[in-house]
TISEDREN-970202 format. One record per atom (N, C-alpha, C): residue number from 1; x, z, y; residue in three letters. Coordinates in steps of 0.1 Angstrom, whole numbers. Layout:
// residues N
{site NUM,{X,Z,Y},'ALA'},
...
//
This chain:
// residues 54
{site 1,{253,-220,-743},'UNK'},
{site 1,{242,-225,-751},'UNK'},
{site 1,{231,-214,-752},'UNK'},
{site 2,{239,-199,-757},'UNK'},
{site 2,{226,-190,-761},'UNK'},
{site 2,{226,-178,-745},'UNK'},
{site 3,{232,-187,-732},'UNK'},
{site 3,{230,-178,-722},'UNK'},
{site 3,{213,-176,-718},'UNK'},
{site 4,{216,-164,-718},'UNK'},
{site 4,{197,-159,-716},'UNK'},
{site 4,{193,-156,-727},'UNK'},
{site 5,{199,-160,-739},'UNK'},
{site 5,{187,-157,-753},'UNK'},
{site 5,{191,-154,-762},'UNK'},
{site 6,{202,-140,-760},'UNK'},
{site 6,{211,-138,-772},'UNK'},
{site 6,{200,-124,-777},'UNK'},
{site 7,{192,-119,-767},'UNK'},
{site 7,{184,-106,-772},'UNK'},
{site 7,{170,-112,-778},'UNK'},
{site 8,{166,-127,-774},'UNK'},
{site 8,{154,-133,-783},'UNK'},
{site 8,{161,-139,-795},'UNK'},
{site 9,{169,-142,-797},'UNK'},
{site 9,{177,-146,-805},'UNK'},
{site 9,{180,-135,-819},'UNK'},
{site 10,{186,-128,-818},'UNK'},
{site 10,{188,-114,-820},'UNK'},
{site 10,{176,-111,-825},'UNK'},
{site 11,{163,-106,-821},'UNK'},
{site 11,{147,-102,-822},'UNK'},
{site 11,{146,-113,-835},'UNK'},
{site 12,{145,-127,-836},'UNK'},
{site 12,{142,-135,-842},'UNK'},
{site 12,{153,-132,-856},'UNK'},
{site 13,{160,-129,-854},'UNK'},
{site 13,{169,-134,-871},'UNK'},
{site 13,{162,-117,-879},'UNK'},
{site 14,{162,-107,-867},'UNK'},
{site 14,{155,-94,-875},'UNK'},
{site 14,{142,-96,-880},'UNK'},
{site 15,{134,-104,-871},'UNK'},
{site 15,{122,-107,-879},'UNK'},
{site 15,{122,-113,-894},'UNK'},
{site 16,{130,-125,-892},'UNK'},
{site 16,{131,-133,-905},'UNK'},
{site 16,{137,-121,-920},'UNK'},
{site 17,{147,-111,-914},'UNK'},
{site 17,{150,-99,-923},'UNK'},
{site 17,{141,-95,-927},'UNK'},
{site 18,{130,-89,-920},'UNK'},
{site 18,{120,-86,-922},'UNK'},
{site 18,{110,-90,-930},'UNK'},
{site 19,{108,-102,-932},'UNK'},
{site 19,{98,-108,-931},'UNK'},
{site 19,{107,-114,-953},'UNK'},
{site 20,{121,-114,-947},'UNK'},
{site 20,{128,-115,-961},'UNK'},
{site 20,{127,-109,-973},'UNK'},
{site 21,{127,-94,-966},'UNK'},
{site 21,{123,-84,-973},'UNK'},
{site 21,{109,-80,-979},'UNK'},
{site 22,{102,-83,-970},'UNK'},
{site 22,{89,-82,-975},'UNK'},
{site 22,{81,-90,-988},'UNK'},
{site 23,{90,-104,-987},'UNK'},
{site 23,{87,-113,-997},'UNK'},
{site 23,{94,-110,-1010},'UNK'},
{site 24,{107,-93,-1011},'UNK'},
{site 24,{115,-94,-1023},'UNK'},
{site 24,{128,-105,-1022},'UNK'},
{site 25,{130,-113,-1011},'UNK'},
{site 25,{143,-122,-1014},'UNK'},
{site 25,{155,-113,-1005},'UNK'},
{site 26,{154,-105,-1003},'UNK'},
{site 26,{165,-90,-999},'UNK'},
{site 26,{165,-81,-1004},'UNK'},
{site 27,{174,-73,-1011},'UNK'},
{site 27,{176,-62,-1019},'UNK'},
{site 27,{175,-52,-1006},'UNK'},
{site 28,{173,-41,-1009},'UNK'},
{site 28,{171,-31,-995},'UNK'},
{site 28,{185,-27,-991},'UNK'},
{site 29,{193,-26,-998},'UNK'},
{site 29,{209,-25,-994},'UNK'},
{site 29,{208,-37,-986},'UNK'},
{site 30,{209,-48,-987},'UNK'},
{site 30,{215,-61,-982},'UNK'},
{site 30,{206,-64,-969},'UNK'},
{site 31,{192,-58,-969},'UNK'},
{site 31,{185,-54,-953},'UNK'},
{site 31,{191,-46,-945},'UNK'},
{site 32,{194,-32,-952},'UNK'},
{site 32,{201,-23,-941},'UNK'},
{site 32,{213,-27,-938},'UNK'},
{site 33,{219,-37,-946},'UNK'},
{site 33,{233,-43,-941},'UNK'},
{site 33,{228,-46,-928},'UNK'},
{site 34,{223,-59,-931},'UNK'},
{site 34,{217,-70,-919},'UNK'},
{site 34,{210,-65,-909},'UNK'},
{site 35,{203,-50,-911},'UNK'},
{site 35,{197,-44,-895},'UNK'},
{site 35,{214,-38,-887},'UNK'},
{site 36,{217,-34,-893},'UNK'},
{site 36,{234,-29,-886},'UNK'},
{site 36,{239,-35,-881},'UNK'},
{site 37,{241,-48,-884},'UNK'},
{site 37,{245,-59,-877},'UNK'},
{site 37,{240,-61,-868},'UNK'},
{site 38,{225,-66,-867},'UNK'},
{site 38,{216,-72,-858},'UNK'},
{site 38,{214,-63,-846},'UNK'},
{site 39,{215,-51,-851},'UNK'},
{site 39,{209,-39,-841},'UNK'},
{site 39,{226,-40,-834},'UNK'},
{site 40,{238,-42,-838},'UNK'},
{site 40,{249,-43,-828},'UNK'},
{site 40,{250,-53,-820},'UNK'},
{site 41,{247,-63,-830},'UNK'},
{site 41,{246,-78,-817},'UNK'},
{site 41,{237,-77,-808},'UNK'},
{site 42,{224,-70,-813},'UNK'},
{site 42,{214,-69,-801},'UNK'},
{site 42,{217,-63,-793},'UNK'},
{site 43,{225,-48,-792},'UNK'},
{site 43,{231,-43,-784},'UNK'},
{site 43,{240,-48,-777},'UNK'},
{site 44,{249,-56,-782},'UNK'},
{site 44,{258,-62,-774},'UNK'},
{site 44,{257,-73,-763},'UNK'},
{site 45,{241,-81,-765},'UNK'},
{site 45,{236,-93,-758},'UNK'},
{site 45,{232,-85,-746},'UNK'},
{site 46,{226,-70,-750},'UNK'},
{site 46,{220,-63,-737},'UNK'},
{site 46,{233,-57,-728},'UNK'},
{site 47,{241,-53,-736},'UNK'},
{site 47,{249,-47,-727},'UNK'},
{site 47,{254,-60,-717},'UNK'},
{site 48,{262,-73,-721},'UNK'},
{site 48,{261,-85,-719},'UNK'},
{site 48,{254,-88,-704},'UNK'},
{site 49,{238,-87,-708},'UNK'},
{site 49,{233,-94,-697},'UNK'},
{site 49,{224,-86,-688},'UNK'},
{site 50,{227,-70,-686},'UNK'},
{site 50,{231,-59,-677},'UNK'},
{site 50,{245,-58,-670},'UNK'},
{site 51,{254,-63,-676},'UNK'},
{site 51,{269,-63,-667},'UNK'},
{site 51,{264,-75,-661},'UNK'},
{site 52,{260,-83,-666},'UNK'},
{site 52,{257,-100,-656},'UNK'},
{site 52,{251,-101,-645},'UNK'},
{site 53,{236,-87,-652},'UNK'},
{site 53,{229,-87,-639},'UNK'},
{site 53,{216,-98,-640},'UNK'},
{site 54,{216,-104,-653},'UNK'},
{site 54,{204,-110,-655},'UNK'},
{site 54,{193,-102,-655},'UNK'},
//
């Protein structure tokens, strides 16, 4: 389903963090949570679809 678009995918949920934050509905703890994550998954979609070869 998300072959090809785990790193636009990924980009999009950080923006919305971003964009969470900005409006006050994320404490800044519970942002840096959510870039930690995002920034591993995003890494992981790249490493992912360089072994692929995409």
């Amino acid at each position: 389903m998300l072959e090809g678009k785990k790193t636009y995918f990924t980009a999009l949920l950080l923006a919305l963090a971003t964009f969470a934050r900005a409006m006050g509905w994320l404490e800044q703890d519970q942002y840096e949570i959510f870039l930690g994550l995002m920034g591993s998954m995003g890494l992981a979609a790249l490493r992912s679809a360089l072994t692929k070869g995409e």
